[in-house]
C-alpha positions in Angstrom: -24.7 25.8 15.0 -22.2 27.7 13.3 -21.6 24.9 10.1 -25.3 25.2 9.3 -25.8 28.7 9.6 -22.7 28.8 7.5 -24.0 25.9 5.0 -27.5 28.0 5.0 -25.6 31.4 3.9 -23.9 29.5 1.2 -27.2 28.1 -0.4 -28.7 31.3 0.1 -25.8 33.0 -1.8 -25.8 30.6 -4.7 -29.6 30.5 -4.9 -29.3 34.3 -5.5 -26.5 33.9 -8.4 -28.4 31.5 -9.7 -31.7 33.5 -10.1 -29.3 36.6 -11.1 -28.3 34.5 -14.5 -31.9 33.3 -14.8 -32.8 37.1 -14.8 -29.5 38.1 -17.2 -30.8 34.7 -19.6 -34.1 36.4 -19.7 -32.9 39.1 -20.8 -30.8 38.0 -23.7 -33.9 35.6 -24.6 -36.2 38.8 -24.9 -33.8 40.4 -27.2 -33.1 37.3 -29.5 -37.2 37.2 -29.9 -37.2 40.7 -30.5 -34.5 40.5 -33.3 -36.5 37.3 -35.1 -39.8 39.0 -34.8 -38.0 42.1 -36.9 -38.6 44.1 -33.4 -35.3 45.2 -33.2 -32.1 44.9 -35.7 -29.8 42.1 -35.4 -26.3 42.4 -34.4 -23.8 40.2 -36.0 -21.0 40.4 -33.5 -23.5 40.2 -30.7 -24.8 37.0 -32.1 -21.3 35.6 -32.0 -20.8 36.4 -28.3 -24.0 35.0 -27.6 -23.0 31.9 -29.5 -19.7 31.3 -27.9 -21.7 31.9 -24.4 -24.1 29.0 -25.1 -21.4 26.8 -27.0 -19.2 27.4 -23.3 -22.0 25.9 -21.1 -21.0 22.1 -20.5 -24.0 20.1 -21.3 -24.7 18.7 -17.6 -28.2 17.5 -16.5 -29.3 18.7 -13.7 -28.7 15.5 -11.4 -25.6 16.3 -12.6 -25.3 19.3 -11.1 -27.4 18.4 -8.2 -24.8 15.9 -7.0 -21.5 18.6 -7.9 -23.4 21.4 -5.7 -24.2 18.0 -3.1 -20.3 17.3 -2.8 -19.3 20.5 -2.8 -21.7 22.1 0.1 -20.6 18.9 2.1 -16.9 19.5 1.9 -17.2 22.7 2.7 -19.0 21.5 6.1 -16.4 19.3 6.8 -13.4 21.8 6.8 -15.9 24.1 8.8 -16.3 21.1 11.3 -12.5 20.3 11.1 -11.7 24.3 11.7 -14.2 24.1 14.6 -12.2 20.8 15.9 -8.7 22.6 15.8 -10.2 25.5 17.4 -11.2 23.2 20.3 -8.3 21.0 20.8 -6.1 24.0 20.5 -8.3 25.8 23.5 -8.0 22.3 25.6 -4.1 22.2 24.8 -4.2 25.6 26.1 -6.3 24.8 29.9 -3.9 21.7 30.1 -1.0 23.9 29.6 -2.2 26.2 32.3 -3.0 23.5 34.9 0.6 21.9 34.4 
């Protein structure tokens, strides 16, 4: 029905963002092997950034995580369901309506 079509676009969307940051981490791990094999220069200010990037990310396991993206995808079903509820009653107020 429509909440798991809904619940199965928003996996697929945050499966996508996820494997976008894997790609951009790959990325930035390339260059940080690059720079400490002498391959490529190093960039003080760019270490910083890269620092305060990795010093931003909570330390969360990923049960953790797990559960948050758990909650979350089920209370987003539930105002579906409750928006498909409304939806209903407000149709059946409306028949009533026309029969009285």
């Amino acid at each position: 029905g429509i909440n798991a079509e809904y619940g199965k676009q928003w996996y697929q969307r945050r499966v996508r963002a996820c494997d976008d940051m894997i790609s951009q981490i790959n990325i930035v791990l390339t260059h940080i092997k690059k720079v400490l094999a002498g391959d490529a220069p190093a960039d003080k200010e760019l270490g910083r950034q890269i620092m305060e990037v990795v010093q931003a990310v909570p330390n969360l396991d990923s049960d953790t995580i797990t559960n948050m993206l758990n909650s979350h995808m089920q209370d987003l079903l539930a105002v579906e369901y409750l928006t498909y509820l409304t939806r209903q009653q407000l149709a059946v107020s409306a028949r009533l309506n026309q029969i009285l």
